[in-house]
VOBA-403874 format. One record per residue (C-alpha): residue number from 1; residue in one letter; x, y, z. Coordinates in steps of 0.25 Angstrom, whole numbers. Layout:
{site NUM 'a' {X Y Z}}
...
This chain:
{site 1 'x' {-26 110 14}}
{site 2 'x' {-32 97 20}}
{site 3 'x' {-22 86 19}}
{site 4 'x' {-24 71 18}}
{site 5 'x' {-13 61 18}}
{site 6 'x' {-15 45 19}}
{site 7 'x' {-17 37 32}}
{site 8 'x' {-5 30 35}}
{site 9 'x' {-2 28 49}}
{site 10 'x' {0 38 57}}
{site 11 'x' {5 48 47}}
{site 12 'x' {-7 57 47}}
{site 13 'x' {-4 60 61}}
{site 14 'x' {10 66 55}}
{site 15 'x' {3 73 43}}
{site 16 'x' {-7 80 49}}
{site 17 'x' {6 87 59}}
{site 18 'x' {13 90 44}}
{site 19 'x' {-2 95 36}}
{site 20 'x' {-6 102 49}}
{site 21 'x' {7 108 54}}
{site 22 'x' {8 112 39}}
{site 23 'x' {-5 120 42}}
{site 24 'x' {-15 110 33}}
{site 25 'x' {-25 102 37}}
{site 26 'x' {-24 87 38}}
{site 27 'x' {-35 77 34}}
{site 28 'x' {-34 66 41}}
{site 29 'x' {-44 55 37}}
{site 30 'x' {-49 41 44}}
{site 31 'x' {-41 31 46}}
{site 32 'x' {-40 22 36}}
{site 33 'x' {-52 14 36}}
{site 34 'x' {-60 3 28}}
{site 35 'x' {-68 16 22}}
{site 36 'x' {-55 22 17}}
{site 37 'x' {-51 9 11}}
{site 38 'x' {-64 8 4}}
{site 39 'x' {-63 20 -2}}
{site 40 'x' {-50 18 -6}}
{site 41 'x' {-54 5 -12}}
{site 42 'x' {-65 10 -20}}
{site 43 'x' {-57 19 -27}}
{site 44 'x' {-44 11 -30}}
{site 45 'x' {-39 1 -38}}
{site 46 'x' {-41 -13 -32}}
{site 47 'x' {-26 -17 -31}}
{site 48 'x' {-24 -5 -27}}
{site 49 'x' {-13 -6 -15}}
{site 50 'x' {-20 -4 1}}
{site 51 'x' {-14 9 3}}
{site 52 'x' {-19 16 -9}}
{site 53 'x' {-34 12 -6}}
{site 54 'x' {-31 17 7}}
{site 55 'x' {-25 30 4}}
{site 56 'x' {-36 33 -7}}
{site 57 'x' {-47 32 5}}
{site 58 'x' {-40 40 13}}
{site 59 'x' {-40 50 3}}
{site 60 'x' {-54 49 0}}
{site 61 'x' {-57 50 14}}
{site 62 'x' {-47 62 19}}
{site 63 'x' {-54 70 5}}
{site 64 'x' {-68 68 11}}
{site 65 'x' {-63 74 24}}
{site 66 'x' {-59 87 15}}
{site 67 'x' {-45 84 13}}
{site 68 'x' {-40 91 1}}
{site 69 'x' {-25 87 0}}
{site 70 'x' {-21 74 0}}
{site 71 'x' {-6 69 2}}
{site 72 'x' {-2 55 -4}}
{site 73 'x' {11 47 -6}}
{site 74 'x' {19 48 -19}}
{site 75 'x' {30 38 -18}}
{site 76 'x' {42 38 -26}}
{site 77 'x' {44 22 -27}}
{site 78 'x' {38 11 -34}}
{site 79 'x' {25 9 -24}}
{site 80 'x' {10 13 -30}}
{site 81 'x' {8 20 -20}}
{site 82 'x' {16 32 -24}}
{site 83 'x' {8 33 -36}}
{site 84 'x' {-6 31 -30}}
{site 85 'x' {-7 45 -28}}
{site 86 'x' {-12 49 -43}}
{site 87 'x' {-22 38 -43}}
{site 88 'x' {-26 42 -30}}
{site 89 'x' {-27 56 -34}}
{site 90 'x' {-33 53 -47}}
{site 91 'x' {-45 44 -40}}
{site 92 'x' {-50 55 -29}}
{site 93 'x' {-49 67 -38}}
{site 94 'x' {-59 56 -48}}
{site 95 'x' {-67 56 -34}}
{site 96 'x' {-69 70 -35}}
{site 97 'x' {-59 74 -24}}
{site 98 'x' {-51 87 -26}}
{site 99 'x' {-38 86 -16}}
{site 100 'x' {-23 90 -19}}
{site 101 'x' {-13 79 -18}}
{site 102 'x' {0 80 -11}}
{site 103 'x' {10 70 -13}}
{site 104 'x' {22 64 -4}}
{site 105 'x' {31 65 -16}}
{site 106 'x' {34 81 -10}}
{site 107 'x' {42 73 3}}
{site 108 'x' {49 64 -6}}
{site 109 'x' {60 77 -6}}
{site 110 'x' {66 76 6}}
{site 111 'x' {66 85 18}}
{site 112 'x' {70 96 12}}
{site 113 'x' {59 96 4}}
{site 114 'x' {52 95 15}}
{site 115 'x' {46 109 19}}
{site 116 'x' {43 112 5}}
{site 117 'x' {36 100 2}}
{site 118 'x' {27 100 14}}
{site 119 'x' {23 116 9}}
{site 120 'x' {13 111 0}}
{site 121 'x' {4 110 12}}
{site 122 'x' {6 122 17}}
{site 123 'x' {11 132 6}}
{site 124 'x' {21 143 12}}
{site 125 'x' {21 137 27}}
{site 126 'x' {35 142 34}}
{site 127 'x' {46 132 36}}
{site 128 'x' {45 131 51}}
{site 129 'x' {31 127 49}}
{site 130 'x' {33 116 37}}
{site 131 'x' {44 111 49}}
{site 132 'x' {37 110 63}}
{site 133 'x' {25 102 54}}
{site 134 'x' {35 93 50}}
{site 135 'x' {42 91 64}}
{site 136 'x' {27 89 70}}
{site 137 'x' {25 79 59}}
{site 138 'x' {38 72 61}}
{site 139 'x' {38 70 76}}
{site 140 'x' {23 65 74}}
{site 141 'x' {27 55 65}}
{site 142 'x' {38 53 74}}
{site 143 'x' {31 50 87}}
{site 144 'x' {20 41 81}}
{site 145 'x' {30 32 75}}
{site 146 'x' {39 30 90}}
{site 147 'x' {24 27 96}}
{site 148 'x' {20 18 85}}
{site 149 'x' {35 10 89}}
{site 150 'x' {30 10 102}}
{site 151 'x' {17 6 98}}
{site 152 'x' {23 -6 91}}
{site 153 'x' {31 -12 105}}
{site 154 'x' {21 -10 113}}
{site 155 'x' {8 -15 106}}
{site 156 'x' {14 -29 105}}
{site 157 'x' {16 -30 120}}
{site 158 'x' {5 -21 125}}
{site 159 'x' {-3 -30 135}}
{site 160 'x' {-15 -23 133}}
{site 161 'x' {-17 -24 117}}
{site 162 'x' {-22 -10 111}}
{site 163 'x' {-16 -1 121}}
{site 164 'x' {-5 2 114}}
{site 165 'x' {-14 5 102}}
{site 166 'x' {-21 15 107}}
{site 167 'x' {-10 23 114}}
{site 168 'x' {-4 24 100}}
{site 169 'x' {-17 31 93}}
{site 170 'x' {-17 40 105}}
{site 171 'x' {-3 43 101}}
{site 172 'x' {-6 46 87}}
{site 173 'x' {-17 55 91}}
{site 174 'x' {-8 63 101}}
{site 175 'x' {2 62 93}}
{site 176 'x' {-9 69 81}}
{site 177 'x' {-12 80 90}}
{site 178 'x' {2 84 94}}
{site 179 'x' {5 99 90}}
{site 180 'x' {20 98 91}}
{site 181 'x' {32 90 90}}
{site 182 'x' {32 91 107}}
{site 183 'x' {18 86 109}}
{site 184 'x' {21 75 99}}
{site 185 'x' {33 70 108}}
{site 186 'x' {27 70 122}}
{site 187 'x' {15 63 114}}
{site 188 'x' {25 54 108}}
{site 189 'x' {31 52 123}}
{site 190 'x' {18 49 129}}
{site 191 'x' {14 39 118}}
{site 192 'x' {26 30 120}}
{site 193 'x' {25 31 136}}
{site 194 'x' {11 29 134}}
{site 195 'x' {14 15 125}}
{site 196 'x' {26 11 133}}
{site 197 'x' {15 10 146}}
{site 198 'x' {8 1 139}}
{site 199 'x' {8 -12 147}}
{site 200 'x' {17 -22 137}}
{site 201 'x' {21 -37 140}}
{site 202 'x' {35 -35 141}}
{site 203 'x' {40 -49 142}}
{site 204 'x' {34 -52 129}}
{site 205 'x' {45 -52 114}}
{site 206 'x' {32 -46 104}}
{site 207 'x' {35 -51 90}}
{site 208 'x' {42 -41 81}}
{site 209 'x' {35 -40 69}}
{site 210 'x' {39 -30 57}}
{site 211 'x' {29 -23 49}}
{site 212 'x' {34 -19 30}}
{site 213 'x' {26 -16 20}}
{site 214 'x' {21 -5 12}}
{site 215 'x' {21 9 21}}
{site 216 'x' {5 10 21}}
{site 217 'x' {0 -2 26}}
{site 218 'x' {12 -2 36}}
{site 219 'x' {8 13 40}}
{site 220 'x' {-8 12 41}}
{site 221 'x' {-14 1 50}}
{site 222 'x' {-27 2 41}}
{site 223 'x' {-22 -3 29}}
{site 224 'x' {-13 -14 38}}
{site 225 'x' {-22 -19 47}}
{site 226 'x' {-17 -13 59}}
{site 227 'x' {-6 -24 58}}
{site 228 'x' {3 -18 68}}
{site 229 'x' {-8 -17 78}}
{site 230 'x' {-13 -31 76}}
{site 231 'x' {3 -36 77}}
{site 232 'x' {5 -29 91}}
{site 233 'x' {-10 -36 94}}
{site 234 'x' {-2 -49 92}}
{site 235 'x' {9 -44 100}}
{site 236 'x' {19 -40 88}}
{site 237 'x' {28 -29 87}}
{site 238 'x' {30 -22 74}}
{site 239 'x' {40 -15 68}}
{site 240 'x' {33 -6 55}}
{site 241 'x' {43 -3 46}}
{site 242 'x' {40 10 42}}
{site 243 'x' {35 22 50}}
{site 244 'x' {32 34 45}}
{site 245 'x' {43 43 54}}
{site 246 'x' {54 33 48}}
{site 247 'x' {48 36 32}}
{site 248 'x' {47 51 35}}
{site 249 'x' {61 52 42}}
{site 250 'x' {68 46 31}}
{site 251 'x' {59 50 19}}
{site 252 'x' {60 64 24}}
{site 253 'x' {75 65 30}}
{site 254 'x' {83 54 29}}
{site 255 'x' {82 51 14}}
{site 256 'x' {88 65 12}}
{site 257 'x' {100 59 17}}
{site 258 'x' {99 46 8}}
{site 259 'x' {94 37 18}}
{site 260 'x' {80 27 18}}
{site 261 'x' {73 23 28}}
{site 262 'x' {72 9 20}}
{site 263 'x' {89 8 17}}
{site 264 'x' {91 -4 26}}
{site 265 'x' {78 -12 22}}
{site 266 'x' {83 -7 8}}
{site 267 'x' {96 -14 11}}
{site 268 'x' {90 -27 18}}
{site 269 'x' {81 -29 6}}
{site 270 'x' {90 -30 -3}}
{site 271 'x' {93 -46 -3}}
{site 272 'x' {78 -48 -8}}
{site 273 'x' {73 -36 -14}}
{site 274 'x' {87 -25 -18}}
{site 275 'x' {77 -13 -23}}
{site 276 'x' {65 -4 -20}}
{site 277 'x' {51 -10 -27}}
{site 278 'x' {42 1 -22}}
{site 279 'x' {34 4 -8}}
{site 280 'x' {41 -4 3}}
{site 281 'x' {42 -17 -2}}
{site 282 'x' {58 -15 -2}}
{site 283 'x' {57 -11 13}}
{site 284 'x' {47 -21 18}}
{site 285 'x' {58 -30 11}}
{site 286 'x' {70 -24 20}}
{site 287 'x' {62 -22 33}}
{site 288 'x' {60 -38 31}}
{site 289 'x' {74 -41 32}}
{site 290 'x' {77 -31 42}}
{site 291 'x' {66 -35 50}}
{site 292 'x' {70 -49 51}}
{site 293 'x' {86 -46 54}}
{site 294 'x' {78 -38 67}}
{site 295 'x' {71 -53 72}}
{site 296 'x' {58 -48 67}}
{site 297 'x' {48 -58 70}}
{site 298 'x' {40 -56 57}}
{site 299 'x' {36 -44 46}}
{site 300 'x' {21 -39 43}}
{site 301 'x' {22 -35 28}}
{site 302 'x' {10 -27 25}}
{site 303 'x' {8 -25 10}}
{site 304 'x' {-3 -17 2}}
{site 305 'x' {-10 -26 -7}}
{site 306 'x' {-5 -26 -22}}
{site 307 'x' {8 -19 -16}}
{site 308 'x' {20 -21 -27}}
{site 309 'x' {32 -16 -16}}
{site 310 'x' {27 -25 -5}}
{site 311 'x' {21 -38 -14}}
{site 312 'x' {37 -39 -17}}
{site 313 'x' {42 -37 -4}}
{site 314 'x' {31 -48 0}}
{site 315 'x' {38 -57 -12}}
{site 316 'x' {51 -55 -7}}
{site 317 'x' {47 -58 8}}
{site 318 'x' {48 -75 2}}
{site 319 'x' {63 -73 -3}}
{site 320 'x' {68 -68 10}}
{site 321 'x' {63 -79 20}}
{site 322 'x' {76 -87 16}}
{site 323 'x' {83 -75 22}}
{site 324 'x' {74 -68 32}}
{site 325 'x' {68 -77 42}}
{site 326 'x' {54 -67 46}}
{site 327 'x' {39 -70 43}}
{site 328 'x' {34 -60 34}}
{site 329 'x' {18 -58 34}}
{site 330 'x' {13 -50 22}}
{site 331 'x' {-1 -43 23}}
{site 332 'x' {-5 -40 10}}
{site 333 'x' {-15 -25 15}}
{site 334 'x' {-27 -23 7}}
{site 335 'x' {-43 -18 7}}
{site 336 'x' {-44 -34 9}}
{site 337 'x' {-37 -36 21}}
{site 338 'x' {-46 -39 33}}
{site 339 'x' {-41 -36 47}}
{site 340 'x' {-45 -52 53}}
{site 341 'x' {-35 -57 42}}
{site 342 'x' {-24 -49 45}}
{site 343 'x' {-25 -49 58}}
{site 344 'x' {-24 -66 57}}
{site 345 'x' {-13 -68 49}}
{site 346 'x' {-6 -56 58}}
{site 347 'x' {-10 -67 69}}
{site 348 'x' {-4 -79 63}}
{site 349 'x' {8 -72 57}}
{site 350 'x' {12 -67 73}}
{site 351 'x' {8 -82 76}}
{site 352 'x' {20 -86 65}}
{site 353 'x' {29 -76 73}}
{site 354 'x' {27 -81 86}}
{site 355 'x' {29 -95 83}}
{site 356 'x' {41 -93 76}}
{site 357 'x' {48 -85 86}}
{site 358 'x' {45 -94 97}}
{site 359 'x' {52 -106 89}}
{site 360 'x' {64 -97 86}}
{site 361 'x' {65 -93 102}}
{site 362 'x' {63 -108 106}}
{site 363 'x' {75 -111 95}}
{site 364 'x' {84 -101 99}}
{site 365 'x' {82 -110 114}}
{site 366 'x' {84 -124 109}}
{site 367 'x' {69 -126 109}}
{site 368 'x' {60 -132 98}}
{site 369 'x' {44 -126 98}}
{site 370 'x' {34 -133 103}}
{site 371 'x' {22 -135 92}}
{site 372 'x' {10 -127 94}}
């Protein structure tokens, strides 16, 4: 069996420790590139959202490496892409491709289900072995995401822009290549002491900036531009809003005790928007509010184009600025998004920032701001 699952982050680094350590091969295709997006694009409908065109690509490109399984999302809420998958099916079996398809609908079931579920890709594999894949791949997804915190504070004070960069793709190819949950925490230890040696500017207050939308153009820099990269470039520290050991913790555990990892952005929401409408458009909602109770300095709201969930949280972002007083900057992501565009309003919207939080410092000292 030769398994491909969609670029998203750094989550191929965590199936390829589950497919492997289940005895199947994992395919890992490019990065996500402007080849994959062409391809995608040629065979989707044009308002088609971002992430399908970029998953269909990546599909397209993992079957001419010979991958023979493909595993895609199938959600249960009100987003289109849980339902992608059959159009996505039905358009490369038209191209000729033969491949069996895997859903994520199987996980849905809890951990409990979890051993059975993951059989499917290794038919009659003993307990133990189903378990020490799913440890290896938990404490995988686990260290990448402390690093990538690290990551986060340090690249916005680093003094020498792109070191901490490059210690974190060192660390994700470490991290890849460890053999066991040991090896993966004293390459976890070695990543953070390697970031924490980084020569920072300590006496400078970065602004805090946090980052919502919809999962996959939070999760892959591809498809966002590299947006938090290009934030630490201007010396911003983010704060993403979802990470990929938080949605496995409680998808997998905790909602078999009847908790969400969204209940407290659920509960702030409610004001201006009291119900789920699909995606994360309820939680980029929440996170808004929650954000701007923790003196956040701004929000990046990051939104596939044609989007339904985020196009209401977006409409909804102009109701609460009589409440919540933070700068919200929307990029709408799509195939037409040049990186020089995104990259200029990044810059002026950071420019907003820092303006603003200077005249509230000089007011909170009696002062009044000189005009520039």
């Amino acid at each position: 069996m030769k398994i491909c699952a969609p670029h998203m982050g750094t989550l191929h680094v965590a199936l390829r420790a589950l497919f492997e350590g289940l005895g199947a091969e994992m395919i890992v295709p490019p990065p996500p590139s402007r080849r994959t997006l062409s391809l995608g694009c040629t065979y989707s409908p044009e308002f088609v959202c971002l992430p399908y065109k970029v998953m269909l690509g990546t599909f397209i490109e993992a079957l001419e490496m010979g991958a023979d399984t493909l595993v895609m999302i199938e959600a249960d809420r009100i987003c289109r892409l849980g339902y992608y998958m059959r159009v996505m099916e039905h358009v490369l079996r038209d191209l000729g491709y033969d491949f069996c398809l895997i859903t994520t609908r199987m996980f849905h079931r809890g951990i409990l289900h979890l051993p059975d579920s993951l059989r499917v890709f290794s038919p009659g594999a003993p307990l133990s072995t189903v378990l020490s894949a799913v440890r290896l791949t938990l404490s995988k997804m686990n260290a990448l995401d402390d690093v990538e915190r690290t990551l986060h504070e340090v690249r916005a004070r680093e003094m020498e822009k792109g070191q901490a960069d490059r210690l974190w793709r060192s660390a994700i190819e470490d991290i890849d290549g460890a053999g066991s949950a040991a090896q993966v925490r004293a390459v976890r230890r070695d990543a953070l002491r390697a970031l924490s040696a980084v020569r920072q500017d300590t006496e400078m207050e970065p602004l805090r900036v946090g980052i919502i939308g919809e999962i996959y153009v939070l999760l892959e820099p591809f498809v966002n531009m590299d947006v938090e990269r290009e934030l630490g470039r201007l010396g911003v520290q983010v704060h993403r809003t979802v990470m990929l050991s938080d949605w496995t913790r409680f998808t997998l555990f905790l909602s078999a005790l009847g908790m969400s990892q969204h209940d407290q952005a659920h509960r702030a929401a409610v004001p201006y928007l009291n119900r789920d409408v699909g995606g994360d458009g309820w939680e980029s909602v929440g996170e808004t509010v929650l954000h701007a109770r923790n003196g956040y300095d701004g929000m990046v709201h990051l939104a596939p184009f044609t989007c339904m969930p985020e196009t209401i949280a977006q409409n909804i972002f102009t109701s609460m600025r009589k409440d919540i007083d933070i700068p919200i900057l929307t990029v709408t992501c799509d195939e037409q998004m040049g990186r020089a565009g995104m990259i200029t309003r990044l810059e002026a919207f950071v420019d907003l920032l820092r303006r603003r939080k200077q005249r509230r410092t000089l007011s909170s000292h009696g002062l009044r701001a000189t005009a520039e």
